[in-house]
C-alpha positions as a Markdown table, in Angstrom:
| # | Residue | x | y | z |
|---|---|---|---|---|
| 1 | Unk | -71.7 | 42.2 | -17.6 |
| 2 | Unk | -73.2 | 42.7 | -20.8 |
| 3 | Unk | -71.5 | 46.3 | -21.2 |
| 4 | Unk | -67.9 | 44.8 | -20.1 |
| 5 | Unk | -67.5 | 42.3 | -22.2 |
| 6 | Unk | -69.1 | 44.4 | -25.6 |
| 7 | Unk | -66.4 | 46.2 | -26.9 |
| 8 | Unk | -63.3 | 43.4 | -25.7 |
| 9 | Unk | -64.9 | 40.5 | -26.9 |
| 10 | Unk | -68.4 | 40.7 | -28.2 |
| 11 | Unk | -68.4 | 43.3 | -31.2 |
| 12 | Unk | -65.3 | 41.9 | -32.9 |
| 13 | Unk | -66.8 | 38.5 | -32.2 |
| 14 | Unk | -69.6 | 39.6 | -34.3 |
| 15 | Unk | -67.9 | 40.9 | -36.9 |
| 16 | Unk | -65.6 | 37.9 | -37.3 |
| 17 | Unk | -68.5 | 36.0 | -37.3 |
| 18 | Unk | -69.8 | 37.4 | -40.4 |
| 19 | Unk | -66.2 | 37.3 | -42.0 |
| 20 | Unk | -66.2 | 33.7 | -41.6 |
| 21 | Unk | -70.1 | 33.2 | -42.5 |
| 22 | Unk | -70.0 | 35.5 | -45.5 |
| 23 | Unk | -67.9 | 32.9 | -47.4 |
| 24 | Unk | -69.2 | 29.5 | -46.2 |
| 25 | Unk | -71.8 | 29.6 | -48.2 |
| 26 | Unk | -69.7 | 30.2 | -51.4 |
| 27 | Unk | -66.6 | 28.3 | -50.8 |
| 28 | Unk | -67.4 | 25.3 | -53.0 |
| 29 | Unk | -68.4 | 27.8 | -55.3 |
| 30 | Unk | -65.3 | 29.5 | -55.8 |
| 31 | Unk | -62.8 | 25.9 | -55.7 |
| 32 | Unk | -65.1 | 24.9 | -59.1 |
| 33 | Unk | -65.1 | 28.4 | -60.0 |
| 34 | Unk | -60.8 | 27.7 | -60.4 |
| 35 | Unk | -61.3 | 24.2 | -62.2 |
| 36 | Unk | -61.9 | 21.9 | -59.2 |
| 37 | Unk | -64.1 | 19.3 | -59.5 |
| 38 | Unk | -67.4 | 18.6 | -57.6 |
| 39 | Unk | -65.5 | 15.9 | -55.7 |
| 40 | Unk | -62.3 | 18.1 | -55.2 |
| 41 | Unk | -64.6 | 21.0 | -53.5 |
| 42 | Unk | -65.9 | 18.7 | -51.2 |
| 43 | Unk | -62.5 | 16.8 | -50.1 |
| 44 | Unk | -61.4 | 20.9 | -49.4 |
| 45 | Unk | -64.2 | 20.9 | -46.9 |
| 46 | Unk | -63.3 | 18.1 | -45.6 |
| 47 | Unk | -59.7 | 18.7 | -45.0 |
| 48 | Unk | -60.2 | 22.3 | -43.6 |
| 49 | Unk | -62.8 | 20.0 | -41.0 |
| 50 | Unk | -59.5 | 17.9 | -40.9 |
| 51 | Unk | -57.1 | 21.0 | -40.0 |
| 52 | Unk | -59.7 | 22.7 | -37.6 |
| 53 | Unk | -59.3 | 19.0 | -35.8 |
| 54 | Unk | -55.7 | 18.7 | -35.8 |
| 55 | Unk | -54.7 | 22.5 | -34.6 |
| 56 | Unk | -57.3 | 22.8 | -31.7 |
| 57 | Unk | -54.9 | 21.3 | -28.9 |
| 58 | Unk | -51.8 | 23.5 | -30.4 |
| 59 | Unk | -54.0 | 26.3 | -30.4 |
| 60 | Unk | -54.9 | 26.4 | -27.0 |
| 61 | Unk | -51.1 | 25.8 | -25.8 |
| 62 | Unk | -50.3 | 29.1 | -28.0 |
| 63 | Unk | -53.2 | 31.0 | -26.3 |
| 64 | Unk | -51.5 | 30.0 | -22.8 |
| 65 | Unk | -48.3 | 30.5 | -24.1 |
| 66 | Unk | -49.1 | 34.5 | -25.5 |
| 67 | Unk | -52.1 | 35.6 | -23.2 |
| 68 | Unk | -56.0 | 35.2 | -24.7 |
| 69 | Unk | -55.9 | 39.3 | -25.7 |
| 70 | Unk | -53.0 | 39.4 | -28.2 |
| 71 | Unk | -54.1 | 35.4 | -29.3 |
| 72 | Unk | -57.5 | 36.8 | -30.6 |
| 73 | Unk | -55.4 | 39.9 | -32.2 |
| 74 | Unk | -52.6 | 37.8 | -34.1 |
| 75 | Unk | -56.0 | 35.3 | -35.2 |
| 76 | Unk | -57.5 | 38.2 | -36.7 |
| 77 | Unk | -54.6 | 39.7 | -38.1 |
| 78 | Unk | -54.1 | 36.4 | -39.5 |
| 79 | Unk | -57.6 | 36.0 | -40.9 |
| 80 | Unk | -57.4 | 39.1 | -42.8 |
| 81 | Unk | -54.3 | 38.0 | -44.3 |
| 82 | Unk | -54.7 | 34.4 | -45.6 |
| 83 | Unk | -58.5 | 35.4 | -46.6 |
| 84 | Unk | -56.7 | 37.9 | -48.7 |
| 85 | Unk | -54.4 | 35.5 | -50.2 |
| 86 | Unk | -57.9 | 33.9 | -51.3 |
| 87 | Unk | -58.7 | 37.2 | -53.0 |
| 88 | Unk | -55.7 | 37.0 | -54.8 |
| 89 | Unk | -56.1 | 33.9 | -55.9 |
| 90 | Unk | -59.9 | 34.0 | -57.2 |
| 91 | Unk | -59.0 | 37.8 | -58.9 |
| 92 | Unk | -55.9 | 35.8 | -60.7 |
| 93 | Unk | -57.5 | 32.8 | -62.0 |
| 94 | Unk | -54.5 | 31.5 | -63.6 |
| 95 | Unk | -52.3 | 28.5 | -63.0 |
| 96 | Unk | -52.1 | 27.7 | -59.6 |
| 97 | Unk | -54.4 | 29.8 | -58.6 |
| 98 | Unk | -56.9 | 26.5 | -56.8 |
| 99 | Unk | -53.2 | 25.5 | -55.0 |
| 100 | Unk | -53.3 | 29.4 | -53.9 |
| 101 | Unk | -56.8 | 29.1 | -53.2 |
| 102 | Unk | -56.7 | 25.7 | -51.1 |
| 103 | Unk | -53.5 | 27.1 | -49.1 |
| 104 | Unk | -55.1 | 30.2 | -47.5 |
| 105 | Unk | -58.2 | 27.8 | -46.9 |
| 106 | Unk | -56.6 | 25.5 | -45.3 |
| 107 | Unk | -54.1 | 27.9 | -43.1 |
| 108 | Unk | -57.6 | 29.9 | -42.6 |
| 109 | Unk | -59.0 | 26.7 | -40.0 |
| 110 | Unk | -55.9 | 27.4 | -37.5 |
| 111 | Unk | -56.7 | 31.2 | -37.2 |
| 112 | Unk | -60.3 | 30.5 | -36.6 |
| 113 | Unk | -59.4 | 27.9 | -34.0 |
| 114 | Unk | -57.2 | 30.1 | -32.0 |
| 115 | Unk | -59.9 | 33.1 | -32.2 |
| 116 | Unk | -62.6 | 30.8 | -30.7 |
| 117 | Unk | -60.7 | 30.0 | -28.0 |
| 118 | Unk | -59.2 | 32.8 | -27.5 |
| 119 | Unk | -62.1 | 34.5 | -26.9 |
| 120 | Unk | -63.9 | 31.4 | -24.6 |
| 121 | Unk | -60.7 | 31.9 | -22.6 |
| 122 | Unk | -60.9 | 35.5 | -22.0 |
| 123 | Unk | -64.7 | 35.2 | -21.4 |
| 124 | Unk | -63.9 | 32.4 | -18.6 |
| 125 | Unk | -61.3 | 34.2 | -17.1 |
| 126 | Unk | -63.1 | 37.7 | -16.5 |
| 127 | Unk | -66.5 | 37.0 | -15.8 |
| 128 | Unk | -68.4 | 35.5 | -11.9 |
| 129 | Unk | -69.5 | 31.7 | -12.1 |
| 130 | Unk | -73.0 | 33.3 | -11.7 |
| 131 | Unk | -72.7 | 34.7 | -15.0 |
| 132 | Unk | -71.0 | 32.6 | -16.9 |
| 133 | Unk | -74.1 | 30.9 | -18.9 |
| 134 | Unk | -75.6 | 34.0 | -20.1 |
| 135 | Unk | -72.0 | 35.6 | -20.8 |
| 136 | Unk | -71.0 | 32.1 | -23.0 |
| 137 | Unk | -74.6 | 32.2 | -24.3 |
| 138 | Unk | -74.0 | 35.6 | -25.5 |
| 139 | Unk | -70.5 | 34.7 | -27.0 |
| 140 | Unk | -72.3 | 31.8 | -29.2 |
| 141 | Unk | -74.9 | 34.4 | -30.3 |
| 142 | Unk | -72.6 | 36.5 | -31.7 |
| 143 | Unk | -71.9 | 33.3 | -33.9 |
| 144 | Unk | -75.0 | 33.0 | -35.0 |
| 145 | Unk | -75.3 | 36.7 | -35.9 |
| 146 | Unk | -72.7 | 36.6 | -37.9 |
| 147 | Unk | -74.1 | 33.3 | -39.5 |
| 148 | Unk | -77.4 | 34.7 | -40.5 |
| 149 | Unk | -75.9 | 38.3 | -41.6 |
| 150 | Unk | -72.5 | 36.9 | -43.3 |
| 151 | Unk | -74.6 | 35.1 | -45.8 |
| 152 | Unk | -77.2 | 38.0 | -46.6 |
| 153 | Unk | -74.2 | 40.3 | -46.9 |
| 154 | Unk | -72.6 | 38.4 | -49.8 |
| 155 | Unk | -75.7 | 37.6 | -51.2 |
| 156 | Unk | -76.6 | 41.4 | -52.0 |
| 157 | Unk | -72.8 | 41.9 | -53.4 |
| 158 | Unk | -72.6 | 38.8 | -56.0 |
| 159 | Unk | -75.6 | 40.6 | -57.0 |
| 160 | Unk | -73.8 | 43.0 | -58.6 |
| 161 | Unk | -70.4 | 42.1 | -58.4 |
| 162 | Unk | -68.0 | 38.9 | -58.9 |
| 163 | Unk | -67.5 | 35.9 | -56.3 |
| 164 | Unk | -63.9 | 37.5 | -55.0 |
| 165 | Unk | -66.2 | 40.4 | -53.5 |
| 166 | Unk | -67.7 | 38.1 | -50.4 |
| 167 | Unk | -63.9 | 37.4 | -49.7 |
| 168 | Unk | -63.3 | 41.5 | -49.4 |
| 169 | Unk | -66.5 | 41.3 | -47.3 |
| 170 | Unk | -64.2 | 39.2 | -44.9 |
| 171 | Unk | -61.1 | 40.7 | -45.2 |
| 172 | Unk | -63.0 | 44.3 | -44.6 |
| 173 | Unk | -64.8 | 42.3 | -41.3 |
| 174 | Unk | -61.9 | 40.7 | -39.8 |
| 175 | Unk | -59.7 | 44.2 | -40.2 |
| 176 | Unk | -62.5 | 46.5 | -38.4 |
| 177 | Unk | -62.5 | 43.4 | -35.5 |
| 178 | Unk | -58.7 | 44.6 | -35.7 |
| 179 | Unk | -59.3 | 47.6 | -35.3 |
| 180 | Unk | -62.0 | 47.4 | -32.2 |
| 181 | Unk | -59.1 | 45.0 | -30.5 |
| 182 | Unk | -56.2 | 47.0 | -31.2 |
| 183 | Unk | -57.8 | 50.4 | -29.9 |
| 184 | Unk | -56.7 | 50.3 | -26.2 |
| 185 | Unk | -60.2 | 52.4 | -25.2 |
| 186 | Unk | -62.8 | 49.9 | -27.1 |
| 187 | Unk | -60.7 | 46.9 | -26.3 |
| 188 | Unk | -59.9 | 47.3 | -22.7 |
| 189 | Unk | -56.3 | 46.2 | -22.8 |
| 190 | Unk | -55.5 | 47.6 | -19.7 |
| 191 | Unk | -58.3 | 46.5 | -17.7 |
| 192 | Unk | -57.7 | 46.5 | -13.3 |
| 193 | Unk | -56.2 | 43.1 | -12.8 |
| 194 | Unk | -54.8 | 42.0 | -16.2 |
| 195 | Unk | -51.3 | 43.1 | -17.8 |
| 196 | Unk | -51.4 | 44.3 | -21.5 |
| 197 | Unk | -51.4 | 40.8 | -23.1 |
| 198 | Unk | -54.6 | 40.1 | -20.9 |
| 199 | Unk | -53.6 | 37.8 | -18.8 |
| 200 | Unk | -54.4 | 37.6 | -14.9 |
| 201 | Unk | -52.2 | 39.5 | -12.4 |
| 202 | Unk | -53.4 | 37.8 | -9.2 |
| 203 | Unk | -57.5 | 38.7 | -9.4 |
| 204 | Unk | -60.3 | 36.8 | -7.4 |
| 205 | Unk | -61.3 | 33.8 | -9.0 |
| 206 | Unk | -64.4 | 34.2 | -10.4 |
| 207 | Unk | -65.5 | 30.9 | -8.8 |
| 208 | Unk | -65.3 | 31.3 | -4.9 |
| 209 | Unk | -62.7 | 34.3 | -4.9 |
| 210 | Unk | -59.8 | 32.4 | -3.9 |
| 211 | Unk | -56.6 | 34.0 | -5.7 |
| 212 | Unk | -55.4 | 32.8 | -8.8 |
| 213 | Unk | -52.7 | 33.5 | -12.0 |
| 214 | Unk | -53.1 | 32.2 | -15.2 |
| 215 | Unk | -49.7 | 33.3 | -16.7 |
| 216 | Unk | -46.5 | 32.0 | -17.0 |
| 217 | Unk | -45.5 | 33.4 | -13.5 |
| 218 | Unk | -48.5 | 31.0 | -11.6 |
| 219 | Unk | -46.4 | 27.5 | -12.4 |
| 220 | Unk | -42.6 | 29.5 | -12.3 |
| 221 | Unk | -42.0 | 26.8 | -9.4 |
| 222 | Unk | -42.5 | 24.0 | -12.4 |
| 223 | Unk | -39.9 | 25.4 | -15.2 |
| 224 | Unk | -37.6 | 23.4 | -16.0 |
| 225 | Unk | -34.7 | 24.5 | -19.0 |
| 226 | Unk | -36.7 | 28.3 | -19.3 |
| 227 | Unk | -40.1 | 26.5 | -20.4 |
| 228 | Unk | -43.0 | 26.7 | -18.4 |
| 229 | Unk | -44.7 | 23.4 | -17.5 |
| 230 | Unk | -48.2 | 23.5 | -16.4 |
| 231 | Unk | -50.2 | 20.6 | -14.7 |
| 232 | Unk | -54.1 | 21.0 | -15.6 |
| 233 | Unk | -55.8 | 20.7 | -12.2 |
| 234 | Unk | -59.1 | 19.1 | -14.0 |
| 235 | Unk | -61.4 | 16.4 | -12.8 |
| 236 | Unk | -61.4 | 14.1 | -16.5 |
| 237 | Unk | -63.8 | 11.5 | -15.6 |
| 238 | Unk | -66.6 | 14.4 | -15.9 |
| 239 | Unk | -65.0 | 16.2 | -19.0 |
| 240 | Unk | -64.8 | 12.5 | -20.8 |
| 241 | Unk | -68.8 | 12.2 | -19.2 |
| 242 | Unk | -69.9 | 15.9 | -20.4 |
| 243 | Unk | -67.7 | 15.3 | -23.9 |
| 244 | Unk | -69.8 | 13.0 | -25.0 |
| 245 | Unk | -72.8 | 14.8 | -24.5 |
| 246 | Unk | -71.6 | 17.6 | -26.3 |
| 247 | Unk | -70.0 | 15.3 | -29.4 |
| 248 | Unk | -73.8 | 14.2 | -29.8 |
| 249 | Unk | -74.8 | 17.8 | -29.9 |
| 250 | Unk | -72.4 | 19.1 | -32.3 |
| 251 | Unk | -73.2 | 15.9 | -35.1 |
| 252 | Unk | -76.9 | 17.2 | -35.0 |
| 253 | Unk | -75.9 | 20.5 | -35.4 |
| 254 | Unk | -73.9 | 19.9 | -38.4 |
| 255 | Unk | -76.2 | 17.2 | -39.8 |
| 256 | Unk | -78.9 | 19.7 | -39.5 |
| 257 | Unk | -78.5 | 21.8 | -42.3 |
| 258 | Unk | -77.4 | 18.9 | -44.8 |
| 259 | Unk | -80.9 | 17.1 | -44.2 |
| 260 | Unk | -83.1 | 19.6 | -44.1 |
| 261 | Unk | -81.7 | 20.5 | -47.5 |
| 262 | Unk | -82.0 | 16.9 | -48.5 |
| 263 | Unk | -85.8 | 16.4 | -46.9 |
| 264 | Unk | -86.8 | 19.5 | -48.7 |
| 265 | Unk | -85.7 | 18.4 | -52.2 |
| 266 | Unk | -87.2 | 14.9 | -51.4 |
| 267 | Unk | -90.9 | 16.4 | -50.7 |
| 268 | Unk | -90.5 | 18.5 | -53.9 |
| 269 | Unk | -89.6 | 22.0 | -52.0 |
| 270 | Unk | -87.6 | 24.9 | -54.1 |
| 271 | Unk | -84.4 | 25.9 | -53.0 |
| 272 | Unk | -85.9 | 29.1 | -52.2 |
| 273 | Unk | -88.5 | 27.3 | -49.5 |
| 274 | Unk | -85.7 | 25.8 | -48.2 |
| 275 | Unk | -83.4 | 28.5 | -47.6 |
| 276 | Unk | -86.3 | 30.6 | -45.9 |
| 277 | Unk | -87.3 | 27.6 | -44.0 |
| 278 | Unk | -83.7 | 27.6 | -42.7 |
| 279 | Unk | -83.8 | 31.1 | -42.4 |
| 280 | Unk | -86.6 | 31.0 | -40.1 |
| 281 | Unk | -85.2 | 28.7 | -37.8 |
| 282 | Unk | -82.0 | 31.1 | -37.4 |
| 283 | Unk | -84.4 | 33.7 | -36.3 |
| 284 | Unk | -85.7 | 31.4 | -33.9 |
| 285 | Unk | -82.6 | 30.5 | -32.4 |
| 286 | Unk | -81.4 | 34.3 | -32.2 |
| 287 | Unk | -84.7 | 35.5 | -30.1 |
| 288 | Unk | -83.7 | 32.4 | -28.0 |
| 289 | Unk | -80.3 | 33.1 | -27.1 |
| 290 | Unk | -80.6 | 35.7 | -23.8 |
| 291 | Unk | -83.5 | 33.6 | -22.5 |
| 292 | Unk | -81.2 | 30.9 | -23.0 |
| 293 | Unk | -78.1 | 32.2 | -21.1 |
| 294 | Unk | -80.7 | 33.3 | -18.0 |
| 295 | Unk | -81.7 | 29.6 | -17.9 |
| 296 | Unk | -78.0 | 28.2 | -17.7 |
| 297 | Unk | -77.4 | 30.3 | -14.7 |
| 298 | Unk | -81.1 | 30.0 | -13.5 |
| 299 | Unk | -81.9 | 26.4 | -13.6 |
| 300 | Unk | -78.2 | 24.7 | -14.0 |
| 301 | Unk | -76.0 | 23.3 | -16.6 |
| 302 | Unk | -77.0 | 20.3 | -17.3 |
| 303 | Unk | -80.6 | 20.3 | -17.0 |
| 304 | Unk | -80.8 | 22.5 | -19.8 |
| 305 | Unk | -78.5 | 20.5 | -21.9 |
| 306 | Unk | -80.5 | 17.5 | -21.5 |
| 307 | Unk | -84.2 | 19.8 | -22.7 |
| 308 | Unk | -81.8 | 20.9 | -25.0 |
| 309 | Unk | -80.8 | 17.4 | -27.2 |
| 310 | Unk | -84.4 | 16.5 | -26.3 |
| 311 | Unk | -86.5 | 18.7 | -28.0 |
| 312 | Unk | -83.6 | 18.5 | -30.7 |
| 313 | Unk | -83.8 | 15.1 | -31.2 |
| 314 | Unk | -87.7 | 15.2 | -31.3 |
| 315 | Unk | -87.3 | 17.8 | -34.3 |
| 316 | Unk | -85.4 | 15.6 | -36.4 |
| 317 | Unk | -88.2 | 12.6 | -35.8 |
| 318 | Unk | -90.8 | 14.6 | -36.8 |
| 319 | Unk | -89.1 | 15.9 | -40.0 |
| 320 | Unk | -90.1 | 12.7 | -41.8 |
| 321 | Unk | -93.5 | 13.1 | -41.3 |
| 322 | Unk | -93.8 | 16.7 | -43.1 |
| 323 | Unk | -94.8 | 16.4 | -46.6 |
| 324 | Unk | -95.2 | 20.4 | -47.4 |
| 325 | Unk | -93.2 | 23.4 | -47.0 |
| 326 | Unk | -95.3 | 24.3 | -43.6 |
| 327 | Unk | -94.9 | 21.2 | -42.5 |
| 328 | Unk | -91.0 | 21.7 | -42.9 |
| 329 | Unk | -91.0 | 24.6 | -41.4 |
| 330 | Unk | -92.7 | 22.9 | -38.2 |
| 331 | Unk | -90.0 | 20.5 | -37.8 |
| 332 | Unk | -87.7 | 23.1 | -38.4 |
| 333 | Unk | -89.0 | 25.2 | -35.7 |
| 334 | Unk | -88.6 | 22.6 | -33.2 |
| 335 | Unk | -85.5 | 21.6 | -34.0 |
| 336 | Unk | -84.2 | 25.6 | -33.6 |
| 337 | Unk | -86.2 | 25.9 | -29.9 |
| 338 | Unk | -83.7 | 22.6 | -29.1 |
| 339 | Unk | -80.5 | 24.2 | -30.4 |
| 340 | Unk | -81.4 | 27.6 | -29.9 |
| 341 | Unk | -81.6 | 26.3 | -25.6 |
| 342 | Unk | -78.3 | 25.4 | -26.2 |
| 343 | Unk | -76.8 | 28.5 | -27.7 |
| 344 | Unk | -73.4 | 28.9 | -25.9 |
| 345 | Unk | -73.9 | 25.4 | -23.8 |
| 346 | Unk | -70.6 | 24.1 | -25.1 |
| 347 | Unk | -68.9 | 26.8 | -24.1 |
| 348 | Unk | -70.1 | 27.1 | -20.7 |
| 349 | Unk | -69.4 | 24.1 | -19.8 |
| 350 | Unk | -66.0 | 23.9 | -21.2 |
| 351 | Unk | -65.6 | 27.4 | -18.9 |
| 352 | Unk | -67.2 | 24.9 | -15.8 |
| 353 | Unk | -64.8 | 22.7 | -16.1 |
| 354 | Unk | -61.6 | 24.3 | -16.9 |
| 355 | Unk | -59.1 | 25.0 | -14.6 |
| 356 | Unk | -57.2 | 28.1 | -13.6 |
| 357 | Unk | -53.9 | 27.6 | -14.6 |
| 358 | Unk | -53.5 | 26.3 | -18.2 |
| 359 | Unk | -57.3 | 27.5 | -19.4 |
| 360 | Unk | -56.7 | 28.0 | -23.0 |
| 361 | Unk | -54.8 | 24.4 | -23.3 |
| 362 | Unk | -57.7 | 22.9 | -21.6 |
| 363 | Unk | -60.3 | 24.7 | -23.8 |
| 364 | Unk | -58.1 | 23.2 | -26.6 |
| 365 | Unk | -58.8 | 19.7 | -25.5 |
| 366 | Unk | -62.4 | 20.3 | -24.6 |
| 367 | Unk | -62.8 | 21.8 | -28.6 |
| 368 | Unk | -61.3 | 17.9 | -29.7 |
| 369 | Unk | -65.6 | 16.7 | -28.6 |
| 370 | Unk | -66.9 | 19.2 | -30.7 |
| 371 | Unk | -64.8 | 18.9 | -33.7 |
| 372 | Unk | -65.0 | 15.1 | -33.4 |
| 373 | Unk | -68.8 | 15.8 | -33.9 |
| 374 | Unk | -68.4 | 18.3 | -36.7 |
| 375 | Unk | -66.4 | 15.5 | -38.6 |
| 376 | Unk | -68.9 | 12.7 | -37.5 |
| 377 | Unk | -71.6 | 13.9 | -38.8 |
| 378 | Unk | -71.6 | 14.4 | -42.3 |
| 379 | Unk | -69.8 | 11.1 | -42.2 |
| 380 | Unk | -72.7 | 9.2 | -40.3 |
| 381 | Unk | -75.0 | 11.0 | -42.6 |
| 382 | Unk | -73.5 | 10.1 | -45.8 |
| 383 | Unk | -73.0 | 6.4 | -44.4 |
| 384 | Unk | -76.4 | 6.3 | -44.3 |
| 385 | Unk | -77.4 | 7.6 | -47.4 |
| 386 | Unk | -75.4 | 5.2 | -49.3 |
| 387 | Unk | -76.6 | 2.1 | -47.2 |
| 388 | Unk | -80.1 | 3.1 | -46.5 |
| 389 | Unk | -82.6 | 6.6 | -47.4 |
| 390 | Unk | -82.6 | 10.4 | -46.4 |
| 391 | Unk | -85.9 | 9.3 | -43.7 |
| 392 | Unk | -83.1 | 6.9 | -42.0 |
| 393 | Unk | -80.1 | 9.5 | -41.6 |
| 394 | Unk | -83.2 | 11.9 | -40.2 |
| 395 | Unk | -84.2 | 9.2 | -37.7 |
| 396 | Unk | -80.4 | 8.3 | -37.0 |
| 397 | Unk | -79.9 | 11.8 | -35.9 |
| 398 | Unk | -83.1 | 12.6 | -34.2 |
| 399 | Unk | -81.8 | 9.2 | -32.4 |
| 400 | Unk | -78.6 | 10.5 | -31.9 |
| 401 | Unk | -79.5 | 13.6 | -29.8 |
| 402 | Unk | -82.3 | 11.6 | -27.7 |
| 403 | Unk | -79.2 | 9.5 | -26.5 |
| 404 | Unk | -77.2 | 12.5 | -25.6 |
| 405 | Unk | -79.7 | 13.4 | -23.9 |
| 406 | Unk | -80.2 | 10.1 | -21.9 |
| 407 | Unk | -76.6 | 10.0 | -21.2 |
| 408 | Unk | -76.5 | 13.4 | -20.0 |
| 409 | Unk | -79.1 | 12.9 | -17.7 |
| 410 | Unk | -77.8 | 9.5 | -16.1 |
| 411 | Unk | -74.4 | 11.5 | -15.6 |
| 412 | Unk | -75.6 | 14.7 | -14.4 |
| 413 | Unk | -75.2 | 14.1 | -10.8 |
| 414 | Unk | -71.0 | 12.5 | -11.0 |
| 415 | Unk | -70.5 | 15.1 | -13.9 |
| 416 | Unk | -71.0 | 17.7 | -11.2 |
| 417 | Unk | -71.8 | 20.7 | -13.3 |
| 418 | Unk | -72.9 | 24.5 | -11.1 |
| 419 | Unk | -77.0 | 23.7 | -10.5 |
| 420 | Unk | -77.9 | 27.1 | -10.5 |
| 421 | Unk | -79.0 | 29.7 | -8.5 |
C-alpha cells in the first residue's frame, strides 16, 4: 500500500509540506520586514486563517468538478506561482510591495486548501477500508515531515542569505512536487481503473466491493441545464457527532505551540530551550506515526481518538506544574504521545464517512470542523490571556481535549465509525 501510494501522493506530499513549512515560521517576519506593523502581521495571519475557512467548501466542489489528480497538479502549479509573486515582492521592497506581499499570501490559503483535499480524496478513493488508517496516518506524516524539515531548511539559508531565500526554498519544493505529479511513470496517471484526470471508471469500492463512479458520469441521470448535480449519500447526524470531536482536537493542536512558547518564557526558559523542547516533541510525534496508522485499523476509529485527546488533554494539565526546562519537556512529551496517536485521525475519519459520489465536496465540508478549530483557538487562548493568566488558557485547553474526549466516547457507538479488525 505503502509502495502505491509513494510516488502519486506521498513524495510530493512531503515536499509540499516543507514548501509550506519552510515559510511559516518567517511570515511575520517578512510583512514587518515591508513596513507592517506588529499588529498588521498578525491580522495577515489571521485573514489567511480566514481565507483557508471560507474556500474549503469551494475547494472540494472544484476537486469533484476536475478529478482529485489534476486538482493536486493545478494547486501545486498554483503554489509555485503566487509564492513567487511573494519573492517578487520581498526582492522589490518598494511601494506596494506589503499589498504584493499580502495578495500572494492570501490567494496562497485556496491553493493549499484544494492540495489537502485533493490528496485526502485520491487517498480515499484508491485504497481498502482495511487500510485506510495507516494510509491517512501516513498522509498526515508527510505533514509533519515537512513541518519539522521546512523550518530547518530555511533556517540554514537565512544563515547566509536574505529572508526572500526561504520563499525560493518553496517555490523550488512545490515545482519538484510538479514535477513528481506531472511525470506519468512516478505519478501513476494512468493507473487500471481511473482515466487520466484520476477519477474512478467503475472500480470496486474499497468498502465492501460493490461498484461505484465518482465522476461526472455516476449522477448523468441528475443533470439538469449541462451541470451535474450530486446528492451526498452521508449519514450527518454522525459527521455533526464526530465534527465536534475533531473541532476540539484541532484548537489543542493549534493552541499548542502558542503556550508552550508562552509557559516557557513564563518559567524563565531561552528561546533556544523552547524551540528544542518543541523540537523534541516533533520527533516524538514522527516515530509515532506508523504505530499510529496500525492502531486505527487494528483497534478502531474511535477508540483511538478518544486515547488520543486523553492523553492530550492530560499534557496540557500537567504543563503548569513544570518549573524547568526538563520539566517542560515532560509535558511536552506527553502532549506529542496524544497528538502523535492522532496523526492522520482527521483524515481517516473524514475518508469513513464520506460518500462515493461527491467525495471531494464532502471532504470540503468535513475540513469546515477543523478550520473552525484552527480559528478557535488562538481566539480562546488570547480570550483568556486578557481575562485571566497563561496557567488558565493551559488548563482551558488541557480541559478542552478531556471533553472531546468524553464526547467522543458517549458517541462512539451512534457515530458508527469501522471498529477494526
Amino acid at each position: 500500500m505503502y509502495r502505491r501510494l509513494l510516488w502519486p501522493v506521498l513524495a510530493p506530499s512531503v515536499l509540499f509540506g516543507v514548501a509550506a513549512g519552510a515559510t511559516v515560521p518567517v511570515s511575520v517576519l517578512a510583512a514587518m520586514d515591508l513596513g507592517a506593523s506588529a499588529a498588521l502581521a498578525a491580522l495577515i495571519v489571521a485573514i489567511v486563517g480566514a481565507f483557508s475557512l471560507a474556500t474549503t467548501v469551494p475547494a472540494g466542489m472544484l476537486i469533484d468538478r476536475v478529478g482529485d489528480r489534476r486538482a493536486m497538479l493545478l494547486a501545486t502549479g498554483a503554489a509555485a506561482v503566487v509564492t513567487a509573486v511573494t519573492v517578487g515582492s520581498l526582492v522589490w521592497a518598494g511601494p506596494g510591495a506589503l499589498a504584493l506581499f499580502m495578495a500572494s499570501t492570501f490567494l496562497r490559503a485556496p491553493a493549499v486548501n484544494v492540495w489537502s483535499l485533493a490528496r485526502q480524496a485520491y487517498v480515499a478513493e484508491r485504497v481498502p477500508t482495511r487500510e485506510v488508517g495507516r494510509a491517512m496516518t501516513a498522509l498526515g506524516g508527510t505533514m509533519r515531515i515537512g513541518a519539522l524539515a521546512g523550518p530547518l531548511m530555511g533556517g540554514l539559508l537565512l544563515l547566509v542569505l536574505p529572508l526572500w531565500s526561504v520563499y525560493v526554498l518553496s517555490v523550488g519544493c512545490s515545482l519538484l512536487a510538479l514535477a513528481i505529479l506531472y511525470a506519468p511513470r512516478l505519478g501513476g496517471r494512468h493507473e487500471e481503473g481511473f482515466d487520466a484526470s484520476g477519477r474512478r471508471n467503475a472500480v470496486p469500492d474499497r468498502a465492501d466491493g460493490a461498484r461505484a463512479d465518482s465522476g461526472p458520469s455516476a449522477a448523468a441521470d441528475r443533470s439538469e441545464g449541462g451541470r451535474t448535480r450530486v446528492r451526498l449519500d452521508v449519514r450527518w447526524d454522525a459527521v455533526v457527532l464526530a465534527g465536534v470531536a475533531i473541532s476540539t482536537l484541532a484548537m489543542a493542536r493549534v493552541a499548542q505551540a502558542v503556550l508552550i512558547q508562552l509557559w516557557g518564557t513564563h518559567v524563565g526558559l531561552t528561546a533556544a530551550q523552547i524551540s528544542l523542547a518543541i523540537a523534541t516533541g516533533a520527533a516524538v510525534e514522527i516515530l509515532l506515526m506508523f504505530p499510529a496508522g496500525y492502531l486505527k485499523d487494528r483497534l478502531g476509529r474511535s477508540p483511538v481518538l478518544v486515547a488520543c485527546l486523553l492523553v492530550y488533554g492530560c499534557g496540557f494539565l500537567v504543563l503548569p506544574l513544570a518549573d524547568t526546562w526538563w520539566g517542560v519537556v515532560g509535558a511536552v512529551g506527553v502532549m506529542s504521545v496524544g497528538n502523535g496517536l492522532g496523526a492522520g485521525i482527521n483524515m481517516t475519519i473524514g475518508a469513513d464517512l464520506s460518500p462515493p459520489v461527491g467525495r471531494g465536496r464532502f471532504l470540503g465540508i468535513w475540513a469546515l470542523f477543523s478550520n473552525v478549530g484552527v480559528l478557535g483557538g488562538p481566539g480562546l487562548v488570547s480570550l483568556l490571556l486578557v481575562v485571566a493568566s497563561t496557567q488558565a488558557a493551559v488548563l482551558a485547553v488541557g480541559g478542552l481535549a478531556l471533553s472531546g474526549a468524553a464526547w467522543m466516547a458517549a458517541w462512539s457507538r451512534r457515530i458508527g465509525l469501522p471498529r477494526g479488525l
